[in-house]
Residue, then its C-alpha position, 0 to 999 in steps of 0.5 A: x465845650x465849643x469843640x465837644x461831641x459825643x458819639x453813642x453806640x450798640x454795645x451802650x457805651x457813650x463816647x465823648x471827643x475833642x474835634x481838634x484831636x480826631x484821632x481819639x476818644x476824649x472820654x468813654x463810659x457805659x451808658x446803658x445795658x443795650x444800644x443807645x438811640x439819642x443823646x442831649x447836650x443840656x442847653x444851659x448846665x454845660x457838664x450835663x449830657x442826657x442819653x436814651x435807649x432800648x432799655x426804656x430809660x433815658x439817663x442824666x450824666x454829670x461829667x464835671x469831675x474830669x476822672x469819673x461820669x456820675x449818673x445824677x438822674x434816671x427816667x424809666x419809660x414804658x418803651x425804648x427811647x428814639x429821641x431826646x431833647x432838653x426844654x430851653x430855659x428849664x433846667x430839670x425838663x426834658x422831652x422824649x418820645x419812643x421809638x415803637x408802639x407810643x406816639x406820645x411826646x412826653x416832657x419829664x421833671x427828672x426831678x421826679x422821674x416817675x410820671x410825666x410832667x406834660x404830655x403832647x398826644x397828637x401823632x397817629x404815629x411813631x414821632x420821628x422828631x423833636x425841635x424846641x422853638x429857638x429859645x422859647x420854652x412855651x412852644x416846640x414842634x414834631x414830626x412824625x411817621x403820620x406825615x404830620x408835623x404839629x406845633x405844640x404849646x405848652x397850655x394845650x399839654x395833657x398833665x398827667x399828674x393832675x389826674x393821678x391818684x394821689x394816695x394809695x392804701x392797702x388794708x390787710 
């Protein structure tokens, strides 16, 4: 996989290419329903790609099987997507930020798609950048349109599923 890379678009699509064959896209598929903003290679798992988008979600593709891309995840977030990244050394994380109104980092279990699993609220304004310390999970850092950039740890992250409820109940 040294010599593949992919390339997104408006129109949604995702489409993958061979740099010693210039000439013509490798594979191509629909991503999203509108235009994809960032897409992630996983570091470790070498047939999973993740891409994001305007339409709020950030999805996990599995292109082992050489005829068809499957979709094995999905990530519904609150806002379109600007940037994605895949934590080293953890399989199933993966951060995001958005790209308007959220200033959040947000780092998701796509295992469980439906909260996140750490949170980093720092920023005063949209996060225009995310880089993992080289191979160090604990550790990564961010820019931002607020003309900061911060180095984040992984002990100072708020856990948002720590203060969720837990049980819901509905009487009729």
């Amino acid at each position: 996989h040294y010599f593949l890379f992919a390339a997104a678009y408006e129109n949604g699509s995702v489409q993958l290419w061979d740099m010693r064959i210039p000439t013509r896209w490798e594979r191509q598929f629909t991503a999203h329903s509108d235009p994809v903003y960032a897409l992630d290679f996983h570091p470790d798992e070498k047939h999973w790609i993740a891409s994001a988008g305007r339409d709020k979600m950030v999805k996990v593709w599995d292109m082992s099987n050489p005829t068809k891309v499957q979709n094995n995840y999905n990530i519904q977030c609150i806002t379109p997507v600007a940037r994605i990244k895949w934590r080293p050394e953890r399989r199933y994380h993966i951060a995001s930020c958005a790209l308007l109104v959220d200033f959040s980092i947000n780092v998701w279990d796509i295992r469980r798609p439906y909260i996140p699993f750490a949170s980093f609220n720092e920023h005063k304004d949209v996060v225009t950048g995310i880089q993992w310390k080289h191979n160090d999970p604990h550790m990564f850092y961010s820019s931002s349109k607020d003309n900061t950039v911060y180095q984040h740890m992984f002990r100072d992250a708020t856990r948002p599923a720590d203060s969720a409820n837990p049980v819901g109940i509905d009487i009729s």
